[in-house]
N, C-alpha and C positions, 0 to 999 in steps of 0.2 A: 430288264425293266427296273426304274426306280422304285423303291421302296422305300417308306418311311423308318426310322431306325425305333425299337421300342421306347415307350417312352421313360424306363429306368437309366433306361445309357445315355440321352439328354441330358438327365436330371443330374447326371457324373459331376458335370464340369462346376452345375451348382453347388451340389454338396458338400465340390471342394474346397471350394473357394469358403464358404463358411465354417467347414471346421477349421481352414486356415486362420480364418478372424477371430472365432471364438478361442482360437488357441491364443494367439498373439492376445486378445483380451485377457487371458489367463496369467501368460505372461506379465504384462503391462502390471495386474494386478499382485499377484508375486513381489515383485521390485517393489510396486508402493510398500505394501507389506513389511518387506526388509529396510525400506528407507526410515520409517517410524521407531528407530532408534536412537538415542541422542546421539550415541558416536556415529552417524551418518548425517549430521547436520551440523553444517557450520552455522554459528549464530553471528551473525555485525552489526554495529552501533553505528548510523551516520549522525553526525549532530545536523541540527537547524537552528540557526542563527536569526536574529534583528539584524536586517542589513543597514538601521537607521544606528544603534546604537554597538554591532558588532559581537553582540554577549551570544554566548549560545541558551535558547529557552529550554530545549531537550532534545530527543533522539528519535530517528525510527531505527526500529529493529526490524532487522532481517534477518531469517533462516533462508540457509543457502544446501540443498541436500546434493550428498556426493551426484558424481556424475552416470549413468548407467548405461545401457543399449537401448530400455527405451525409453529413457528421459536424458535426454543427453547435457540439457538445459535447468536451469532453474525456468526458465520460460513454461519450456513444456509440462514439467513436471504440475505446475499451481494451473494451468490451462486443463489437465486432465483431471485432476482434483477437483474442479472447478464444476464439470460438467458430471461427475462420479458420484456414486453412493455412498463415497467414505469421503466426503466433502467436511461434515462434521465430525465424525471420528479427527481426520488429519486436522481443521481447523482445531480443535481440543488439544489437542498434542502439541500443535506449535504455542498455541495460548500459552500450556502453564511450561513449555520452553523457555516461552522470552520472559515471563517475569520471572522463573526463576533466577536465568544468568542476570538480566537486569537488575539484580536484587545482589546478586553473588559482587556482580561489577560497583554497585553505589557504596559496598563496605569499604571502597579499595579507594574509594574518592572522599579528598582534600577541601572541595569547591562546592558546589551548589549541590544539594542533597534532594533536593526535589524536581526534579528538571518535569518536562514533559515526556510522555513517555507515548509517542506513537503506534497501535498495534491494526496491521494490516489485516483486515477482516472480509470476508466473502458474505456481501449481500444475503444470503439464501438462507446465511447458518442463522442471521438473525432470528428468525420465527422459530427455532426447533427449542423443543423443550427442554432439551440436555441443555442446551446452552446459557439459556435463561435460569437455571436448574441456585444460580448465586454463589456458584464455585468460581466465579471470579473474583466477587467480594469475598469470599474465605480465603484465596490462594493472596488477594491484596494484603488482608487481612496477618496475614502468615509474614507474610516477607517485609509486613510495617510500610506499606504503601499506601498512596490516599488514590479513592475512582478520580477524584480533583484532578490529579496526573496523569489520568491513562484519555488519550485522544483514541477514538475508533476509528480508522480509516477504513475507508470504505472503497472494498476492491469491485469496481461490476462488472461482471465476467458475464453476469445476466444481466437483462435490463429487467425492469422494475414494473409491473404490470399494476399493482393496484397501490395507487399513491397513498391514499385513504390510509391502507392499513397499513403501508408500510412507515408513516409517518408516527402513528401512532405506538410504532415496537420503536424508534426512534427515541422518543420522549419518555418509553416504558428506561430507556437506559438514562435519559442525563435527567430523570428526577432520583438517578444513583449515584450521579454526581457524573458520570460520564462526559465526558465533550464530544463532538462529531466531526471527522474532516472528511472531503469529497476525494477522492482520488483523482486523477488524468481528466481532472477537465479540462474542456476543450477539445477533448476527443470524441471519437461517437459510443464509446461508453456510457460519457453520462451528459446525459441531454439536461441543457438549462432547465427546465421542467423538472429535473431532481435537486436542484439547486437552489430553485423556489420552491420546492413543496415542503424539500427538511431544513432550509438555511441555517447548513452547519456553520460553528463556530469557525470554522478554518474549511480553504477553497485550497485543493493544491494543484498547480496549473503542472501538464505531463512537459515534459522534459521535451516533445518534440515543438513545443511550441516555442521552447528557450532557445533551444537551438540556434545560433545567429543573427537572434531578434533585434540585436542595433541594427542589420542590414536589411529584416526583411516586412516590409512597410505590412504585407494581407498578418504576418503574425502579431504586429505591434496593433493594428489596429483592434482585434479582437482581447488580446492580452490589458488594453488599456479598458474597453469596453466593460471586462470584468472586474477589473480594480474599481473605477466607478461606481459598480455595484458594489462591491464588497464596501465601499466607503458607506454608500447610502441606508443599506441592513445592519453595516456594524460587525463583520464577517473578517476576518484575516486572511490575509494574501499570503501562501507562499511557494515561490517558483521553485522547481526540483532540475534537477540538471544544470547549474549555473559551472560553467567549464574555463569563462574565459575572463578576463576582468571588463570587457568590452560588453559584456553582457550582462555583466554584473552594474557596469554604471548606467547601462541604458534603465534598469529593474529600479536601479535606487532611485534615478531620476524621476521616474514614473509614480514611484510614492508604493511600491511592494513594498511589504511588510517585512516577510523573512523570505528567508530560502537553504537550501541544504547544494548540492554541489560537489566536485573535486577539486574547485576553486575556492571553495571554502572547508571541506573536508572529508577524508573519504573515507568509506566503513572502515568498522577495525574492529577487531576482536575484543579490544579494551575501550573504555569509555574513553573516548580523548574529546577534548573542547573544540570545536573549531574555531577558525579567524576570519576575520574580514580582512583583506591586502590592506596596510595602513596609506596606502596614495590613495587607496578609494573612499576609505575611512574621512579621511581629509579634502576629499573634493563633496562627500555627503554634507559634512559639516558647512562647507562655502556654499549650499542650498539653503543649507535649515537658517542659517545667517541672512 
């Protein structure tokens, strides 16, 4: 006759399976752990360019952390930070990373002493009190940088639930002199509704929209769509991903502002200028003419 089996020896297969995850959670966390040292992060400089005039305005800075088993990516790695309880912790860590090297790198430069200086930020960390705590202004403070040069970019890993207030931690930074740029728009990150609520100074269109935009009419149309705006608030355009020069004149043609790119130059460990191709430089010119 059948029989029901007790119901601890059911409950096996459950238990397993969760101290499995709990472990692998424990793991996961371990690594971060260990990556939170400088000598496990590569730090790079990509510049961004005036594609009207060719100068570079400044950089973003990227931390790149070694490779491991379970972040095998820099993708993954800022995707579980992202959703993690050492969201602020790691954001703090990378903070006073990049303005130190970036500070270490501007002694070593000949040329513009003041560039812009791009710092990838996580939505979320905005509102936490550590952060707001003005050890940013002291670590600027330290290294003789002005908030005038630091752009917030703004990573959203979350979307934004109460505009109201998150506007208002917005404006708590650029009356410190801060600027604010959007990250990946255009993508379902950040909905035009973030775009109109904080109208940062700078819009940065994701890299999947550049992608072969002379050829692809649904991207060009949206991409101009935005420029329009950004013309009529007073907002700066600039396209991330520019790879080809075919992409680059379709961008200039359209009246983008800047952009950053391998086509114009690609991270480096040292602060290097980027360029605009001088045939493109000179077909800009037979526009503005």
């Amino acid at each position: 006759m059948w029989s029901r089996k007790p119901q601890s020896i059911r409950k096996q297969p459950f238990l397993k399976r969760k101290r499995g995850a709990l472990y692998q959670e424990y793991k996961r966390d371990e690594e971060l752990k260990t990556l939170m040292h400088k000598s496990k992060v590569k730090t790079v400089f990509q510049p961004i360019l005036s594609l009207e005039e060719g100068s570079t305005v400044g950089f973003e800075i990227l931390n790149r952390p070694e490779s491991t088993v379970h972040f095998p990516t820099t993708e993954t790695f800022y995707d579980y930070v992202g959703e993690s309880s050492y969201v602020v912790k790691v954001e703090q860590f990378l903070r006073n990373l990049s303005i130190e090297r970036f500070a270490e790198q501007v002694k070593n430069q000949s040329g513009n002493r003041d560039p812009l200086v791009f710092l990838n930020i996580q939505t979320q960390v905005l509102a936490d009190p550590c952060w707001r705590s003005g050890i940013t202004l002291e670590l600027l403070e330290k290294y003789n940088l002005s908030p005038n040069q630091i752009v917030l970019e703004l990573t959203e890993k979350q979307s934004v639930i109460n505009y109201h207030q998150f506007k208002e931690l917005i404006e708590y930074y650029r009356q410190q002199g801060f600027r604010i740029a959007v990250d990946d728009a255009g993508t379902g990150y950040n909905s035009l509704q973030t775009l109109v609520y904080l109208k940062p100074e700078f819009i940065k269109l994701d890299k999947s929209l550049i992608r072969n935009i002379n050829s692809h009419r649904e991207n060009q149309h949206l991409v101009e769509l935005l420029v329009k705006y950004a013309m009529q608030v007073g907002t700066t355009i600039i396209a991330e991903g520019i790879e080809t020069e075919h992409e680059l004149e379709y961008l200039q043609d359209i009246g983008v502002h800047m952009g950053q790119g391998y086509a114009l130059g690609k991270p480096m460990p040292e602060l290097r200028y980027g360029s605009v191709p001088k045939v493109k430089m000179f077909h800009q010119l037979a526009i503005t003419l």
